[in-house]
N, C-alpha and C positions, 0 to 999 in steps of 0.2 A: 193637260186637258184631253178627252175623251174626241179622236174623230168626230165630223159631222158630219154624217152621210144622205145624199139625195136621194132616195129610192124611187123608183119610176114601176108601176107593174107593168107596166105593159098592154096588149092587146084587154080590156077588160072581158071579154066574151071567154077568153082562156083561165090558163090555171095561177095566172101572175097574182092576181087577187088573190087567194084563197093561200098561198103561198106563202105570201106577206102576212096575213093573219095566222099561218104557222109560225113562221119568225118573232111576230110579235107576243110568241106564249113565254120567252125569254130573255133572261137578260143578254148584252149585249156588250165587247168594248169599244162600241160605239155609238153616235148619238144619230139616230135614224127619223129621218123626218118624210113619209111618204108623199110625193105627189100624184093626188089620185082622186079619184070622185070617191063621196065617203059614202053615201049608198049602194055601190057595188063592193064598197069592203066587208059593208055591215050584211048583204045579202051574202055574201062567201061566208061568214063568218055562224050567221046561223044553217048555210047549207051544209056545213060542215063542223056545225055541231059543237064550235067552241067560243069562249067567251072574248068580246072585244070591246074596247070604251076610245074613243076617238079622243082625241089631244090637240090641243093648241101647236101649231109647228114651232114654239119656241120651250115646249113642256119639256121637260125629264121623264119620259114617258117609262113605267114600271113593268115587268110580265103582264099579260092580258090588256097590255096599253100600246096604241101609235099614235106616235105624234103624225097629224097630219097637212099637209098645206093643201085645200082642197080647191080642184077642179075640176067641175061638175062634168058630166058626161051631155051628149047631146040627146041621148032617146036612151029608155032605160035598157040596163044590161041584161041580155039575156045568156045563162052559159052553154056554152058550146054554139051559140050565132052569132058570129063577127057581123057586126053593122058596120056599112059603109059612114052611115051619120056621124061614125063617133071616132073616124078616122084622124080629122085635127086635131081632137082632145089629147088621144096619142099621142100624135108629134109634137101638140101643144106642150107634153107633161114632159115629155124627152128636153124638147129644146130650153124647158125652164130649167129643167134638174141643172142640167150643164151650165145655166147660164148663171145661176146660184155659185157654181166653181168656181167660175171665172171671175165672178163679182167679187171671191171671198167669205161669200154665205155659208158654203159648204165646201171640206176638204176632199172630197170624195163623188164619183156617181156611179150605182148601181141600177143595173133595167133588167127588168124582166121582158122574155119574147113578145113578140110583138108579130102580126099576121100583116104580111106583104102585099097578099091578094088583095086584103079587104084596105089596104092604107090606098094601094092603086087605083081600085076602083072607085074610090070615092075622087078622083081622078090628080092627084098628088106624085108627083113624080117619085118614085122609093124605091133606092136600090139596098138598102139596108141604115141600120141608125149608126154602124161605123162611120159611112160616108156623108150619113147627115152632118154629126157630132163634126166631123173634119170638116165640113164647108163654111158651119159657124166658127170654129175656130180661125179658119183661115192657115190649118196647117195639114205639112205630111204626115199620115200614119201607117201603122204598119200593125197586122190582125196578130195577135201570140194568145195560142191555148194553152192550159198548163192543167194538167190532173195532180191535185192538190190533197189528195187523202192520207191520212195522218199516218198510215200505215205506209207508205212509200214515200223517198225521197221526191222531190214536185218534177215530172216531165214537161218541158218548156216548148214546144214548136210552134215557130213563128212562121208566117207563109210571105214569099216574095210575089206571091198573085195572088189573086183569092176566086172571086167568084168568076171565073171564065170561064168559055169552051175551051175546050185539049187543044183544039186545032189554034188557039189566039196565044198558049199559052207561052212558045217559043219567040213571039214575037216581041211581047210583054217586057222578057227580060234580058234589057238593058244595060250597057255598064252606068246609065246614072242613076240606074233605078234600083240596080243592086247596091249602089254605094249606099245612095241614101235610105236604102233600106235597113243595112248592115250600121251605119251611122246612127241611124234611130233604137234600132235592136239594141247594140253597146251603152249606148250613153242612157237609155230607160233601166237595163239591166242594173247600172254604176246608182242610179238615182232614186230609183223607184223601188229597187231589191236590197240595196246597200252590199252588190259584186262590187268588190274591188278593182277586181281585173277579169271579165268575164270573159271565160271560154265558150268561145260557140263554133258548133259544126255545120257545115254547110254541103248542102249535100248536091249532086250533081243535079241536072236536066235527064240525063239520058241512062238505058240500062248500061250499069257498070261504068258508069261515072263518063262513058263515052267509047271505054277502053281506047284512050288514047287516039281518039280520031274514027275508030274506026266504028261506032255506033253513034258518032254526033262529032259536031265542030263547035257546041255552045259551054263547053267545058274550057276550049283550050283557047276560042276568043274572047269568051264573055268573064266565066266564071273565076279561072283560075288569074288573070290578069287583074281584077276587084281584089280578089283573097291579096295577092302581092303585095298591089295599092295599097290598100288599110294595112295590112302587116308594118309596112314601111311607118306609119303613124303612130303604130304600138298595140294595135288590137290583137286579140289572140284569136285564133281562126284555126279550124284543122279543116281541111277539105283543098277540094270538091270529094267525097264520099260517094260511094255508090249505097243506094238508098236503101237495097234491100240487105245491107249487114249492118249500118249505123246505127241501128235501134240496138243493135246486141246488147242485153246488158253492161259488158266491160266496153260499150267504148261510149254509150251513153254516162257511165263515173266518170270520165275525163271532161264531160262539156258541163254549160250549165246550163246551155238550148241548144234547137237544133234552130235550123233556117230550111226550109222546104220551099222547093220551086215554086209547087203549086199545091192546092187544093188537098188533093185526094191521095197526095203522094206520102202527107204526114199526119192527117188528121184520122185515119182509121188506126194503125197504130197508138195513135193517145186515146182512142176515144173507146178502144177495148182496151187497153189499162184499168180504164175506171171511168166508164162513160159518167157514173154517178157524181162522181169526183171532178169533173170537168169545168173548168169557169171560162171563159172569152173575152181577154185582156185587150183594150186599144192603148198601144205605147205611140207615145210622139206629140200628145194632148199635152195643155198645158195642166192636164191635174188626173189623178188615176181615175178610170171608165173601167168597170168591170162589171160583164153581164151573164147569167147562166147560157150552158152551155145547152139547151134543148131549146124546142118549138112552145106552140100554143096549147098544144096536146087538148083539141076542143074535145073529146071523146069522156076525156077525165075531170072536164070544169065541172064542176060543182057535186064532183061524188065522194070530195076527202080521201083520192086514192092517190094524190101526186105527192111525191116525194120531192120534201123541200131541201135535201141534200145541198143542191148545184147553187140554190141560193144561199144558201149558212156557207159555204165556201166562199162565193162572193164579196159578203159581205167580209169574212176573215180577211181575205186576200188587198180587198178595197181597204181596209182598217188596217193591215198593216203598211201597205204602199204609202198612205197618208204618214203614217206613222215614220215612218222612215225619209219621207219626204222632208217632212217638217225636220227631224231630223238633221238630216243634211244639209235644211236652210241655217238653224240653230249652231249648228256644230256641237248637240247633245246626242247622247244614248236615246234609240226606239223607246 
């Protein structure tokens, strides 16, 4: 059986719309059901000049076809101006997509960006749909990018912090927050990638991994005592690494992620790789979330110039995790 995937665009003032009506010029090895107002699909659709027929969400939808489950927008879409008004609809379409997961409706949830300002000010509290999706759940997660272009082996860096100031970020990490970080990392790698025994690097806090104390103390209390830990469990771990050689080609063939402290310590590195190539996996869910790796891009709504790369990766990546999933449940072959 063909995945069933939840598609969310996202912010509709943006390019999530217009994107989806790229996607849907093809076929797919999955069965894609968008949740979206279908008047802003159908206006992206002649803004950008291609043909689109709307679907039943239970259709087999063909090229130039999406199946849709519609959820009307609150005041009409305009592109490149996020309205506050239509901030719930958003997190309405989000919180459906996932809860389709959870139900069993759907194996899979793909979102397109979504604009933060405009969710806030419609006055909603939003730090991002990672930690939405995690609050419905009721579980831990942990952020993993990966540059997935067909021309390179997939780059995996998973972050142990995410969205912080510098100054929060030593504070952040924990030895129960690296475990269960590291604990979620392993066990989505084994389930979700079908790694047998996954190799992951972990890279230090500090210039030169600390150099043994004498650039930091959060290597030799926090970090390298975790790596032990789990080692003792059977996880395979190389580190603490100093950050600025781990990338090297030859020691990136030996892992099969990385673990990055924080933010900005590992996500420039992947993200000139193949910024195009990029998707933003949430592991730790009870079902794969995989969302493009850019913004709203309001500059480029509605001119047919966005490249719908980061979501045709998405959707691969979300269709294989499923795939593999099930999988796993089964004890068959992807």
């Amino acid at each position: 059986m063909r995945p069933r995937l939840a598609l969310v665009p996202g912010e509709p003032a943006g390019i999530g719309p217009e994107l989806c009506v790229r996607i849907a010029q093809q076929a797919h090895a999955a069965r894609i059901v968008a949740i979206a107002d279908p008047d802003t699909l159908l206006l992206a659709a002649r803004a950008i000049g291609l043909p689109l027929r709307l679907r039943d969400p239970d259709a087999n939808a063909g090229p130039g076809e999406i199946a849709v489950l519609p959820l009307p927008n609150t005041v009409a879409t305009v592109f490149g101006k996020p309205d506050p008004a239509n901030a719930r609809v958003v997190i309405d379409a989000l919180l459906l997509g996932a809860r389709r997961c959870l139900d069993g409706d759907a194996d899979a949830l793909v979102t397109g960006p979504v604009h933060k300002a405009a969710i806030n000010a419609a006055g909603i509290a939003y730090s991002g749909t990672t930690e939405l999706l995690a609050a419905q759940a009721g579980c831990d997660v942990v952020m993993m990018l990966a540059s997935v272009g067909q021309s390179r082996d997939p780059l995996r860096v998973a972050l142990a912090t995410t969205h912080l100031p510098l100054r929060d970020v030593p504070d952040a990490i924990t030895r129960e927050a690296l475990l269960r970080t590291l604990r979620i990392l392993d066990t989505d790698l084994r389930k979700r990638f079908g790694i047998a025994r996954p190799r992951i690097a972990v890279l230090g806090l500090n210039p030169h991994a600390g150099e043994q104390g004498y650039l930091g103390h959060e290597e030799i209390e926090t970090i390298t005592p975790v790596i032990d830990a789990l080692r003792s469990e059977g996880m395979h771990l190389i580190g603490p690494l100093p950050a600025d050689t781990a990338f090297l080609p030859r020691h990136l063939a030996d892992c099969d992620a990385v673990l990055a402290m924080y933010h900005d310590q590992g996500l420039p590195v992947l993200k000139h790789a193949g910024f195009e190539d990029a998707v933003n996996i949430t592991l730790g869910l009870p079902y794969p979330r995989v969302a493009v790796d850019h913004g709203t891009a309001l500059e480029l709504a509605g001119t047919g110039r966005a490249d719908p790369s980061s979501l045709l990766h998405a959707i691969a990546v979300a269709t294989a995790m499923a795939q593999t999933a099930r999988a796993s449940t089964t004890g068959s072959r992807p």
